[in-house]
Every structure is written in C-alpha cells, then in structure tokens.
PyMOL Python script that loads the backbone (N, CA, C, O; Angstrom):
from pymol import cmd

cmd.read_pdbstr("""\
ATOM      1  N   UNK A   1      88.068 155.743 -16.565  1.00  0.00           N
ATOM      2  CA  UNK A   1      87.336 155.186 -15.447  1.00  0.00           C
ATOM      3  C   UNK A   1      86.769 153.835 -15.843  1.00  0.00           C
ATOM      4  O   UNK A   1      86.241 153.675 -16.943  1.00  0.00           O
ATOM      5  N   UNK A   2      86.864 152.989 -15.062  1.00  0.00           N
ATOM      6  CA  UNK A   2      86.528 151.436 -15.534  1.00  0.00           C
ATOM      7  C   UNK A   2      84.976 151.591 -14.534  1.00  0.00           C
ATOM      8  O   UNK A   2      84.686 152.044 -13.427  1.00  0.00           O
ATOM      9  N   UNK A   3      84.154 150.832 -15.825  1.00  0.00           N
ATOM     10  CA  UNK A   3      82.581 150.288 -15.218  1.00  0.00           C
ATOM     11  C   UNK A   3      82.633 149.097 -14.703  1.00  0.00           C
ATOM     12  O   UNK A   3      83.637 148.435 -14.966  1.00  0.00           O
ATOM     13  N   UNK A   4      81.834 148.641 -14.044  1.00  0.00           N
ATOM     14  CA  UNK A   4      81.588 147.321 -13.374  1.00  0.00           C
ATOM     15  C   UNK A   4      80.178 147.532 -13.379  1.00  0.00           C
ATOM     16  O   UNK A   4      79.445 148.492 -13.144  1.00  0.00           O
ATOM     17  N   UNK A   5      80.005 146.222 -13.754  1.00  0.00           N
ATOM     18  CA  UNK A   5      78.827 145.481 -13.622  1.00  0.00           C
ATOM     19  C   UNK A   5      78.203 144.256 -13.374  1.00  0.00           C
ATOM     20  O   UNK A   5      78.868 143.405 -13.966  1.00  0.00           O
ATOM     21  N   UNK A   6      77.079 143.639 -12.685  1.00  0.00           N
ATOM     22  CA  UNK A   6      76.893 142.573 -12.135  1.00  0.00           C
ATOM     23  C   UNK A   6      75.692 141.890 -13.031  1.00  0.00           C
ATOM     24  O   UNK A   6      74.770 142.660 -13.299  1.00  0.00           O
ATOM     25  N   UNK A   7      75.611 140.864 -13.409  1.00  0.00           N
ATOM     26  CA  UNK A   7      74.277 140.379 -13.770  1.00  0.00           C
ATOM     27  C   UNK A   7      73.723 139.019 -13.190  1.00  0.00           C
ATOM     28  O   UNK A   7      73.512 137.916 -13.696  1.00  0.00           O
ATOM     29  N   UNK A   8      73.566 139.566 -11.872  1.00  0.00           N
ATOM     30  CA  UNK A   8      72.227 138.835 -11.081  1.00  0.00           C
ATOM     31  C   UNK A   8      71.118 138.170 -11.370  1.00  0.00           C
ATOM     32  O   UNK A   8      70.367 139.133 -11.522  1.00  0.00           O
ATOM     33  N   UNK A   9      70.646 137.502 -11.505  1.00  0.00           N
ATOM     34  CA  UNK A   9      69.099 137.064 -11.790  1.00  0.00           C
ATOM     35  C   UNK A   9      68.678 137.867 -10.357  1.00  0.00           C
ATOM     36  O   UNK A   9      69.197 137.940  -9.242  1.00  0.00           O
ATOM     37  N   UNK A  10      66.950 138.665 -11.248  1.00  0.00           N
ATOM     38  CA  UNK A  10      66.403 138.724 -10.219  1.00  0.00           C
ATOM     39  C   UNK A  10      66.137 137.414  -9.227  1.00  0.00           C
ATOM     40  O   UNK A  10      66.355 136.259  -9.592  1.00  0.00           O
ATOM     41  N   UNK A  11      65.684 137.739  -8.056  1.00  0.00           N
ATOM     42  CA  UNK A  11      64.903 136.820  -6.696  1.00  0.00           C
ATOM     43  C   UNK A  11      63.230 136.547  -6.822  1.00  0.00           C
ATOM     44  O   UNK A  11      62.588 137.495  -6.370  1.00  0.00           O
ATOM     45  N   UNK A  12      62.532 135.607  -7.266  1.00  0.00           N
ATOM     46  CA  UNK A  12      61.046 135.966  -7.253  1.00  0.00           C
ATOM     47  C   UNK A  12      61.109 135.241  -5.862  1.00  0.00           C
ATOM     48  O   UNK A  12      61.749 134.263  -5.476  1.00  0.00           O
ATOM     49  N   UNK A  13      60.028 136.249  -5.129  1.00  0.00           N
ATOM     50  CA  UNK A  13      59.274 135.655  -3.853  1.00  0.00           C
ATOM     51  C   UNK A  13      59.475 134.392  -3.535  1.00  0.00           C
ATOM     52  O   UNK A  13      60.001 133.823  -2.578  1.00  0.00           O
ATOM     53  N   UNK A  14      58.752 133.919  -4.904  1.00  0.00           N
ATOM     54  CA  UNK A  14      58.291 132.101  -4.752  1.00  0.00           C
ATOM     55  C   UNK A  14      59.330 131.029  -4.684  1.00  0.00           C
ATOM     56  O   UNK A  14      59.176 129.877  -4.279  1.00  0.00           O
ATOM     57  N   UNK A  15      60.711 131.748  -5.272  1.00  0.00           N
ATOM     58  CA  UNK A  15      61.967 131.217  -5.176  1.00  0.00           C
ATOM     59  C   UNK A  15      63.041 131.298  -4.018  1.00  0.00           C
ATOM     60  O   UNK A  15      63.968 130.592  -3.620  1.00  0.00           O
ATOM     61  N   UNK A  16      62.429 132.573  -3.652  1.00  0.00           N
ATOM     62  CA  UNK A  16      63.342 133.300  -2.596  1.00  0.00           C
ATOM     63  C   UNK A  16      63.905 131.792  -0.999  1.00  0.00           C
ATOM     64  O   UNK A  16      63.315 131.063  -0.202  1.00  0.00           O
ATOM     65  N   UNK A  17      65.311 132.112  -1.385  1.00  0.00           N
ATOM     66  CA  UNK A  17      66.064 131.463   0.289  1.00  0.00           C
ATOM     67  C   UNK A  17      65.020 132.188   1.462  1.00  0.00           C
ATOM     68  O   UNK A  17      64.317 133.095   1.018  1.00  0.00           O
ATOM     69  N   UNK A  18      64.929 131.986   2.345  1.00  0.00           N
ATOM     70  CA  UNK A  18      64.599 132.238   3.755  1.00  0.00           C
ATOM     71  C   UNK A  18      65.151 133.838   4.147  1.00  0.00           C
ATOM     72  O   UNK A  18      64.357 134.615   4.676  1.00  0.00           O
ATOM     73  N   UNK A  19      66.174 134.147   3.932  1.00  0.00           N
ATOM     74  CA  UNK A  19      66.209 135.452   4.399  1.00  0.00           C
ATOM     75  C   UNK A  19      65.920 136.458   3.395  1.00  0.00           C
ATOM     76  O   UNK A  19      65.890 137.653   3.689  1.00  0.00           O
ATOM     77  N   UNK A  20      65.649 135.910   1.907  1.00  0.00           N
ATOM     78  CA  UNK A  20      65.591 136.946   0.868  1.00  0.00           C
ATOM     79  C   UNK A  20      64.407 136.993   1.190  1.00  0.00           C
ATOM     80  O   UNK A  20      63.967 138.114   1.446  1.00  0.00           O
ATOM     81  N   UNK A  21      63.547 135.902   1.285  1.00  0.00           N
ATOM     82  CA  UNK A  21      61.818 135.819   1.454  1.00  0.00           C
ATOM     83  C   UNK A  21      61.230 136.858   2.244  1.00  0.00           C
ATOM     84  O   UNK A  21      60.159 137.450   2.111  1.00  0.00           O
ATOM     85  N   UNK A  22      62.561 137.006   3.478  1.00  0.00           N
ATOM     86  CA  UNK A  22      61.972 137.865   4.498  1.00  0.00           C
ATOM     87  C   UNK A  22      61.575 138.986   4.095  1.00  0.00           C
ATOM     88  O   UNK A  22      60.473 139.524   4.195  1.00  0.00           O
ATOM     89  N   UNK A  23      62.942 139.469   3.427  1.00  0.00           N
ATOM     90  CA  UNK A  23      62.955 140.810   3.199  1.00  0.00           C
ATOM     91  C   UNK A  23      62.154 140.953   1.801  1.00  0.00           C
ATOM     92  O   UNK A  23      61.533 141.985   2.054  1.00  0.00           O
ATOM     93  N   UNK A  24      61.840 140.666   0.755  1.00  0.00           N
ATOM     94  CA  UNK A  24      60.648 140.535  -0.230  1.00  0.00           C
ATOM     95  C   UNK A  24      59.233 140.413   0.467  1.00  0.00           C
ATOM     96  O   UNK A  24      58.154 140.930   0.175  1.00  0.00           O
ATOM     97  N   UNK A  25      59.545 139.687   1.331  1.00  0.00           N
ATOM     98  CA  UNK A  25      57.904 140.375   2.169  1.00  0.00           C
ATOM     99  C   UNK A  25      57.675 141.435   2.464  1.00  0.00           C
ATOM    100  O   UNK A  25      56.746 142.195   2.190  1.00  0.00           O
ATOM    101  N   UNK A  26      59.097 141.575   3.426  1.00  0.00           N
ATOM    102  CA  UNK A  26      58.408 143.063   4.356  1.00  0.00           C
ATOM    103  C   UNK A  26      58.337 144.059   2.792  1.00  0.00           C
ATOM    104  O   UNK A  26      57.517 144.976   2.834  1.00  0.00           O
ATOM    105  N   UNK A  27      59.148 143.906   1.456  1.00  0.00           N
ATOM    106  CA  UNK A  27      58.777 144.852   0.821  1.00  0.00           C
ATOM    107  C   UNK A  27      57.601 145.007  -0.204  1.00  0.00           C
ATOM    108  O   UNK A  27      57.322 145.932  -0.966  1.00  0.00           O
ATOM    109  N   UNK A  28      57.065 143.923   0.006  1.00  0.00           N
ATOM    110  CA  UNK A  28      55.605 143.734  -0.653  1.00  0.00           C
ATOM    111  C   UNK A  28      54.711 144.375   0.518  1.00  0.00           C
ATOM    112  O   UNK A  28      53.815 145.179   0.262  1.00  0.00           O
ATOM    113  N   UNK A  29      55.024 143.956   1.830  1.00  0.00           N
ATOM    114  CA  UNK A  29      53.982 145.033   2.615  1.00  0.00           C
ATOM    115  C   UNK A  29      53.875 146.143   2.511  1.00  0.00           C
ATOM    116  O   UNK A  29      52.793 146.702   2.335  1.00  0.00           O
ATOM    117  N   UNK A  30      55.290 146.885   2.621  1.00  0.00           N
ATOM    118  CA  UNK A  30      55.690 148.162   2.515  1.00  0.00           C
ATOM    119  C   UNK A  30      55.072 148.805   0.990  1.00  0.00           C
ATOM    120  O   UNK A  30      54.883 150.016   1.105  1.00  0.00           O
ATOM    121  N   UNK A  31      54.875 148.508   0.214  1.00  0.00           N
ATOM    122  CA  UNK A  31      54.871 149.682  -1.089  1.00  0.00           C
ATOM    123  C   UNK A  31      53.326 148.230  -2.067  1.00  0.00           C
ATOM    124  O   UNK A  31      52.442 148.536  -2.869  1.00  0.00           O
ATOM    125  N   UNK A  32      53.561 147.238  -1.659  1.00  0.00           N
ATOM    126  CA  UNK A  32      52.125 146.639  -2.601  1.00  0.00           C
ATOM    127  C   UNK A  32      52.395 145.251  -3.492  1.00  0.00           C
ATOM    128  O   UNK A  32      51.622 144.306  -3.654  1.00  0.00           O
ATOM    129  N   UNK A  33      53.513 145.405  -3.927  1.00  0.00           N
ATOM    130  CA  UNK A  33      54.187 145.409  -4.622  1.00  0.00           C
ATOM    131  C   UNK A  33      55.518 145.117  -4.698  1.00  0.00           C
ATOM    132  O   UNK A  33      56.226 145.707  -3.882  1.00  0.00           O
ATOM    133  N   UNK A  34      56.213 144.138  -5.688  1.00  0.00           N
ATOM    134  CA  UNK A  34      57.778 143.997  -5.122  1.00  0.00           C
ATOM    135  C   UNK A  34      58.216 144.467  -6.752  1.00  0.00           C
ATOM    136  O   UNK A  34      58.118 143.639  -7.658  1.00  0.00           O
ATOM    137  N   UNK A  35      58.563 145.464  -6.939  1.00  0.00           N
ATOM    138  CA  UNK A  35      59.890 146.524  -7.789  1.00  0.00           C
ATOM    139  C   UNK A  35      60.598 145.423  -8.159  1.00  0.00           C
ATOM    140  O   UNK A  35      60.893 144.506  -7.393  1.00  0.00           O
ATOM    141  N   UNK A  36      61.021 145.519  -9.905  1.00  0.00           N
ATOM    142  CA  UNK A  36      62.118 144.738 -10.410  1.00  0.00           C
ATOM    143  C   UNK A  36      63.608 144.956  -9.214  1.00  0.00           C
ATOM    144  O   UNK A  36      64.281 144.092  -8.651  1.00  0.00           O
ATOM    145  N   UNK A  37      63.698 146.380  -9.174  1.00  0.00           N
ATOM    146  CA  UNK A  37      65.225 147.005  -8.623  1.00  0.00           C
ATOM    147  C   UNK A  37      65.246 145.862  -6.885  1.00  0.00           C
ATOM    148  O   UNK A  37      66.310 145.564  -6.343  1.00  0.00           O
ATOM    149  N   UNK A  38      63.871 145.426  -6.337  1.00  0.00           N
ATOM    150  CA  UNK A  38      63.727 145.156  -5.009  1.00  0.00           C
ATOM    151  C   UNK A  38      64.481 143.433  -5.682  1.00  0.00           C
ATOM    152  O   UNK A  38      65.607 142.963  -5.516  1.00  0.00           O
ATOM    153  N   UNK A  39      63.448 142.965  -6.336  1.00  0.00           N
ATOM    154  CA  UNK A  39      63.793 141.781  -6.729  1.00  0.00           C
ATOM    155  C   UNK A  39      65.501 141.567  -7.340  1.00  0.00           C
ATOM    156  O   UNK A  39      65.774 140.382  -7.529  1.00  0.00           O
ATOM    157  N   UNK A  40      66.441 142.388  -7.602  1.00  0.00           N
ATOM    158  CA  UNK A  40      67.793 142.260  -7.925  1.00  0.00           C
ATOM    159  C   UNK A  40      68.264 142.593  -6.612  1.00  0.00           C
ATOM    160  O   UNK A  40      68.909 141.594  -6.295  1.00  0.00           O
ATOM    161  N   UNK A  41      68.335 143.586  -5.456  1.00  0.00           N
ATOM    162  CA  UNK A  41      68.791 143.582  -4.546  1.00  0.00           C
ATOM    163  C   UNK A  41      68.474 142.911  -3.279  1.00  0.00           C
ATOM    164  O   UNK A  41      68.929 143.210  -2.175  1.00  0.00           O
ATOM    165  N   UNK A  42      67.226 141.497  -3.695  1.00  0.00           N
ATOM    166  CA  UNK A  42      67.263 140.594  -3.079  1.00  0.00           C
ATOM    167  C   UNK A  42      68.329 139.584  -3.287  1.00  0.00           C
ATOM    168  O   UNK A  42      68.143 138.394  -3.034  1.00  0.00           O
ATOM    169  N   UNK A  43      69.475 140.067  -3.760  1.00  0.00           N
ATOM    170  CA  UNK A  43      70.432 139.074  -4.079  1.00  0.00           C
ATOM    171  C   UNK A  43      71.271 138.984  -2.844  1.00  0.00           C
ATOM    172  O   UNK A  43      71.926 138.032  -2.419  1.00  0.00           O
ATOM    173  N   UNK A  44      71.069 140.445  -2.261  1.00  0.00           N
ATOM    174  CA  UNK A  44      71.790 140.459  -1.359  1.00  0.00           C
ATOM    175  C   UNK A  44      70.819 141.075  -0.078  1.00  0.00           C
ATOM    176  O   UNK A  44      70.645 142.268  -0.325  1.00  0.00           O
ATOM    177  N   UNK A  45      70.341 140.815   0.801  1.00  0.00           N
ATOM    178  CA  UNK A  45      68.944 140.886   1.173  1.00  0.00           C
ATOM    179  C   UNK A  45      69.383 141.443   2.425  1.00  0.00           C
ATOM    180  O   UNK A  45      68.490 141.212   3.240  1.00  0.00           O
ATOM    181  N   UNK A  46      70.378 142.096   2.997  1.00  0.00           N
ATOM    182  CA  UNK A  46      71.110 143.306   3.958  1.00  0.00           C
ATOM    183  C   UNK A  46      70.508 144.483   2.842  1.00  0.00           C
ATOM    184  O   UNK A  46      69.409 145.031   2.758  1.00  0.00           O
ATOM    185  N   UNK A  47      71.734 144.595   2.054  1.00  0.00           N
ATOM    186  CA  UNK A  47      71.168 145.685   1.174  1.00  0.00           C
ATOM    187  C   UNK A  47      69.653 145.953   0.704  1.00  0.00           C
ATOM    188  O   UNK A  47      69.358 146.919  -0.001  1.00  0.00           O
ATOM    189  N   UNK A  48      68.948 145.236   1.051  1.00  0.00           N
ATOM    190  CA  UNK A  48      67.833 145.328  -0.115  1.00  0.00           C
ATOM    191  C   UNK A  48      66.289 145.691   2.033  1.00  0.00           C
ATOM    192  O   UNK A  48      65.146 146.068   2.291  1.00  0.00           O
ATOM    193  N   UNK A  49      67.283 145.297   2.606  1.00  0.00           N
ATOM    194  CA  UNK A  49      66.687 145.617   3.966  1.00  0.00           C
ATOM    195  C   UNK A  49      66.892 147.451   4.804  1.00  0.00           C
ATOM    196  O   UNK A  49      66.200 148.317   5.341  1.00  0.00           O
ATOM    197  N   UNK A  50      68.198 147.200   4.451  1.00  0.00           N
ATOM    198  CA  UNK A  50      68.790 148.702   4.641  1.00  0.00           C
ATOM    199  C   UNK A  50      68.072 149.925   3.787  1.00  0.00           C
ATOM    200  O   UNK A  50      67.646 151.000   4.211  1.00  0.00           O
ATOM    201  N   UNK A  51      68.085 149.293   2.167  1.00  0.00           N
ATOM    202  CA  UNK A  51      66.863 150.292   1.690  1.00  0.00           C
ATOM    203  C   UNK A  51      65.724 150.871   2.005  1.00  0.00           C
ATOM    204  O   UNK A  51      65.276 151.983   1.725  1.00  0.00           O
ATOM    205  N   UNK A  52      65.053 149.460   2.988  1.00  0.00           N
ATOM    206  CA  UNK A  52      63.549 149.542   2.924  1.00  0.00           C
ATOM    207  C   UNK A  52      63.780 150.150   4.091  1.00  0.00           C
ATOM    208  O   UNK A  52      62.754 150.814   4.243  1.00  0.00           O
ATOM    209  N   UNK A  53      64.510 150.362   5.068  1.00  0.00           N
ATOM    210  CA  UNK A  53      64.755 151.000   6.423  1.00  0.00           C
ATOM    211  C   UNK A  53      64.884 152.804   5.771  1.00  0.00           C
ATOM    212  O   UNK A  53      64.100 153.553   6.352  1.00  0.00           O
ATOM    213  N   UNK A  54      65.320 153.144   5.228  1.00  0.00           N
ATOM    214  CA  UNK A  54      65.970 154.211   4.544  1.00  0.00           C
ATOM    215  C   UNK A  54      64.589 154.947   4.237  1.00  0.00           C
ATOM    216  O   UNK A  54      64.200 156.030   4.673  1.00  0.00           O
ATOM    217  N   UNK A  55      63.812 153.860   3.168  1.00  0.00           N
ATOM    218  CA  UNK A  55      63.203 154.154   2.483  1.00  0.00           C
ATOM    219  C   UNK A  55      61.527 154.446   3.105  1.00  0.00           C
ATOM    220  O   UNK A  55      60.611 155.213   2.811  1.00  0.00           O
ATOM    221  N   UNK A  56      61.702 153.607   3.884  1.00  0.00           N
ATOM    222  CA  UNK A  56      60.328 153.882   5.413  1.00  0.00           C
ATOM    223  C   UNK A  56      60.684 155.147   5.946  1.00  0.00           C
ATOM    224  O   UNK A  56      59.664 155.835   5.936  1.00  0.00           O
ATOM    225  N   UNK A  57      61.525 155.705   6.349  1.00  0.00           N
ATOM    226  CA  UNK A  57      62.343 156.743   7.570  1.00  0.00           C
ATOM    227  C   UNK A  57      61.879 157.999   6.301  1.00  0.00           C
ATOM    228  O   UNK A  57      60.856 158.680   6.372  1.00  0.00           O
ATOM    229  N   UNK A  58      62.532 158.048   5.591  1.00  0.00           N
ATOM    230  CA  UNK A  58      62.150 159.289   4.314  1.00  0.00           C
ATOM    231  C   UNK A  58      60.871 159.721   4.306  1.00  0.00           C
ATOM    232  O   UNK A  58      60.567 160.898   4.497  1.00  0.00           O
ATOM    233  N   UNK A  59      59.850 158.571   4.031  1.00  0.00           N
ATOM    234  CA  UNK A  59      58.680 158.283   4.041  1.00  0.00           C
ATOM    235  C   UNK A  59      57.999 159.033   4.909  1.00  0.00           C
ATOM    236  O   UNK A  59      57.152 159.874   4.609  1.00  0.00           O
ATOM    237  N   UNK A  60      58.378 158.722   6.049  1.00  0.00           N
ATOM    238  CA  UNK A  60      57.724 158.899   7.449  1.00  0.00           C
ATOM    239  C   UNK A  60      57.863 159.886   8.377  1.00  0.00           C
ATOM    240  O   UNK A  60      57.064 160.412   9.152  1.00  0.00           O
ATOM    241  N   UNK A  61      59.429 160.095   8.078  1.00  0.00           N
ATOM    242  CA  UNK A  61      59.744 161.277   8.752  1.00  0.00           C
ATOM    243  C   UNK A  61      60.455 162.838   8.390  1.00  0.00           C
ATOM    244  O   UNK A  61      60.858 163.742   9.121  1.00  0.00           O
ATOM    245  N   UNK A  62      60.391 162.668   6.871  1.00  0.00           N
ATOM    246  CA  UNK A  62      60.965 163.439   6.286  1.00  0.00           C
ATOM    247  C   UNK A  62      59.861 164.789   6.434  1.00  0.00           C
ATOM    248  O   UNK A  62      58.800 164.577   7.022  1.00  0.00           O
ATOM    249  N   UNK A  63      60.182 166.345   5.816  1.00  0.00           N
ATOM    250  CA  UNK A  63      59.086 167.006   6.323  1.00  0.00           C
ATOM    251  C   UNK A  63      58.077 167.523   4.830  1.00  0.00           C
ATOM    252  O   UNK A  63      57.071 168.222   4.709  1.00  0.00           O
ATOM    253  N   UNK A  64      58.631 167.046   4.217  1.00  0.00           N
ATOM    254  CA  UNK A  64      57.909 166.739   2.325  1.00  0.00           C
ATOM    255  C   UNK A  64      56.552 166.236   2.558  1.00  0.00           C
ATOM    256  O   UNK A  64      56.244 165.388   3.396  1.00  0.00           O
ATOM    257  N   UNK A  65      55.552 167.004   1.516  1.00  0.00           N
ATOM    258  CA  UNK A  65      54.452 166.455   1.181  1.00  0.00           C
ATOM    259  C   UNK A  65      55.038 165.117   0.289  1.00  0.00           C
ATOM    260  O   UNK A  65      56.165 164.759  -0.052  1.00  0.00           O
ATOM    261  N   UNK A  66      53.967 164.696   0.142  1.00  0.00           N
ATOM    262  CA  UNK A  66      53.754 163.418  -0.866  1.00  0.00           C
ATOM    263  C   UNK A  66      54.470 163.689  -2.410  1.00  0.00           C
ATOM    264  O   UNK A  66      55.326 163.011  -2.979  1.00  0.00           O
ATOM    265  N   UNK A  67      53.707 165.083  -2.911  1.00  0.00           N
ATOM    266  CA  UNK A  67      54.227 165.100  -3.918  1.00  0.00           C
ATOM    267  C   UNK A  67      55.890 165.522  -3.959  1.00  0.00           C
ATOM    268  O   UNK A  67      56.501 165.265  -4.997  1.00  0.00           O
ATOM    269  N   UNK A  68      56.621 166.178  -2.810  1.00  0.00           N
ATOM    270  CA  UNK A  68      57.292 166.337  -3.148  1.00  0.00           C
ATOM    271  C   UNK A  68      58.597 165.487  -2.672  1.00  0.00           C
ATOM    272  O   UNK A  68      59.812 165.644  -2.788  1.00  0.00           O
ATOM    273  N   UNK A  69      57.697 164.444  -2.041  1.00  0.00           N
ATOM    274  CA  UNK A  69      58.979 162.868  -2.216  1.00  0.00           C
ATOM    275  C   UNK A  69      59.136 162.214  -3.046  1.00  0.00           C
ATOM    276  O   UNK A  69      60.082 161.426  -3.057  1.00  0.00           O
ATOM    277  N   UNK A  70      58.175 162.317  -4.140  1.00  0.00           N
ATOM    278  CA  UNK A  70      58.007 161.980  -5.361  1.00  0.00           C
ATOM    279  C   UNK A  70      59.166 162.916  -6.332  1.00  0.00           C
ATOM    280  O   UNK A  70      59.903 162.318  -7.117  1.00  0.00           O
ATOM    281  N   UNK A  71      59.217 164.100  -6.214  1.00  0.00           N
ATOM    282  CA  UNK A  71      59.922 165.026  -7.109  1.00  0.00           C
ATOM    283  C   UNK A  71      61.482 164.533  -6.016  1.00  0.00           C
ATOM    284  O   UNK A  71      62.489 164.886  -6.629  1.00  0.00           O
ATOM    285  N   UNK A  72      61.719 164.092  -5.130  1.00  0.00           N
ATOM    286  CA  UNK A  72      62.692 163.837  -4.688  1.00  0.00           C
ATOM    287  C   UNK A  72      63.119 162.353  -5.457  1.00  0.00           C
ATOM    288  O   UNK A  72      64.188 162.200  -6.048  1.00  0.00           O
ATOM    289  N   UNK A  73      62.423 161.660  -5.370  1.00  0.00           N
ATOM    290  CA  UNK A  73      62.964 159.913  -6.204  1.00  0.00           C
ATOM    291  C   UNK A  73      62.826 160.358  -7.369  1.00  0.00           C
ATOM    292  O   UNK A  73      63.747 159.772  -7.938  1.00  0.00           O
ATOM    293  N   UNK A  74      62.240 161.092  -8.277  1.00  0.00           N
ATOM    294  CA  UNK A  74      62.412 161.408  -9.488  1.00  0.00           C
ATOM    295  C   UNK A  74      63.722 161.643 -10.333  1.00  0.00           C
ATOM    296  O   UNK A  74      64.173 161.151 -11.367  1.00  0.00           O
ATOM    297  N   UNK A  75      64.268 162.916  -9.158  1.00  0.00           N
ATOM    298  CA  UNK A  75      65.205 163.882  -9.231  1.00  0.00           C
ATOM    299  C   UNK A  75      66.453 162.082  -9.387  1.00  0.00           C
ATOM    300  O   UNK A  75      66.939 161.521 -10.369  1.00  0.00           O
ATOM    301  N   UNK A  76      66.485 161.912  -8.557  1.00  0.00           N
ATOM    302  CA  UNK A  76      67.443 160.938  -8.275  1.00  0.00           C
ATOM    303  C   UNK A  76      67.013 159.789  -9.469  1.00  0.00           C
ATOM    304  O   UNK A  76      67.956 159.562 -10.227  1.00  0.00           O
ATOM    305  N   UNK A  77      66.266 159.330  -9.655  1.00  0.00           N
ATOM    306  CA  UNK A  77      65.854 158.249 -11.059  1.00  0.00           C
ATOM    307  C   UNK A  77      66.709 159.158 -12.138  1.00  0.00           C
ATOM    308  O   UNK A  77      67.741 158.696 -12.624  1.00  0.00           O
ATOM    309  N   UNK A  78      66.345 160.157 -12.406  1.00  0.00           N
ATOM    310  CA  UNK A  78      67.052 161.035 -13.460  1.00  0.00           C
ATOM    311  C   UNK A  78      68.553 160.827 -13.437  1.00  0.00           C
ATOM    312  O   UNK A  78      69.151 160.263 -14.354  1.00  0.00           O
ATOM    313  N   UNK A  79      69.132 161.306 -12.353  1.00  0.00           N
ATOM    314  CA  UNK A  79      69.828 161.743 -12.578  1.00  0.00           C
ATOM    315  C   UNK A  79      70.924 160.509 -12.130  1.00  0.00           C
ATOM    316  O   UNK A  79      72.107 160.848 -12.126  1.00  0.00           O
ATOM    317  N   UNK A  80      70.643 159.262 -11.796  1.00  0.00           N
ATOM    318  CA  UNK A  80      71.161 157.734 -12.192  1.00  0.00           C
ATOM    319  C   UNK A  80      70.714 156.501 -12.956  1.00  0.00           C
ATOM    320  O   UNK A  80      70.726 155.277 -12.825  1.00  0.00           O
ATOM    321  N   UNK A  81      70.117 157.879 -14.244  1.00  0.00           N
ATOM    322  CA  UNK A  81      69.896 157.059 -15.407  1.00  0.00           C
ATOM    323  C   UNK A  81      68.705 156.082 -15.333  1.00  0.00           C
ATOM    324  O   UNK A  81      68.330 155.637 -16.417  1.00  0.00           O
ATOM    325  N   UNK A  82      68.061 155.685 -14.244  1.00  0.00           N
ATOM    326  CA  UNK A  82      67.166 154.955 -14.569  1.00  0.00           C
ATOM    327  C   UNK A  82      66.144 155.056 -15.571  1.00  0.00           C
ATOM    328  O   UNK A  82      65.424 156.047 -15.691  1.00  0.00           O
ATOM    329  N   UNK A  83      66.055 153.639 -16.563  1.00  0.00           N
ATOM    330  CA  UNK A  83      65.286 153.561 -17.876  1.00  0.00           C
ATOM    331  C   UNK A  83      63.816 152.937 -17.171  1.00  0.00           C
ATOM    332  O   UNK A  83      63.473 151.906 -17.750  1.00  0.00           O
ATOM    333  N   UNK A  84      63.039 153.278 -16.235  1.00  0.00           N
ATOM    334  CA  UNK A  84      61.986 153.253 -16.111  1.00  0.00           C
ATOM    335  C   UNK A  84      61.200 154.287 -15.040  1.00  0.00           C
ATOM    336  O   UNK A  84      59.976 154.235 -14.917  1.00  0.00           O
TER     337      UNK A  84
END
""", "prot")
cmd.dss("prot")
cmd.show_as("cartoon", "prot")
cmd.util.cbc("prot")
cmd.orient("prot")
C-alpha cells in the first residue's frame, strides 16, 4: 500500500487569504481557539469549513452528554494515530 503525504505550511489568521480568514474565524469563534489540525486544513478552507459544519451538528445535535463526545473524538484521535 503506498502512503501519501502533504506538507503544507500551516495558515496563521494574520496571514490568512480572505476566504481562509473566513473560515479561521468562524473557527476561533466556534471552539476559542484555532487547533494546529484547523490551521493545516486552512489550506484548503472548503474542507476546513465542512469540518466545522460537521463538527457544530455533532455538537449540537447529537444525543451524547459532553463527556461522552469527548470519549467519541478520543476514540477516533486513537485510533488515527494522532500524536497529541
């Protein structure tokens, strides 16, 4: 099986084009904070919008307590390797 991989510079805010800006806002509203993972998929700022759509809807309408949307992104950090 062949890997692929991309190495992007993250997007900072302060740098950000016009539509990455957008979407680095709405995700600094959304969570406080803009996530290394937010700042690399501002490369492509559909994707990194579609998340935060995804990622609001889960949030909001899913029928999980708090803690256990947490044991849900966990589960998934685990189990695609994420080193943080």
């Amino acid at each position: 099986m062949n890997e692929y991989s991309t190495h992007l510079a993250p997007i900072a805010l302060s740098e950000a084009e016009p539509l990455a800006k957008s979407v680095l806002e709405k995700a600094l509203s959304q969570v406080g904070f803009i996530p290394n993972m937010y700042s690399n998929m501002a490369n492509m700022p559909g994707l990194l919008d579609t998340y935060l759509t995804g990622y609001a809807a889960f949030r909001e309408q899913s029928n999980f307590g708090s803690a256990e949307q947490e044991v849900v992104f966990l589960t998934i950090s685990r189990d695609n390797e994420c080193h943080y």
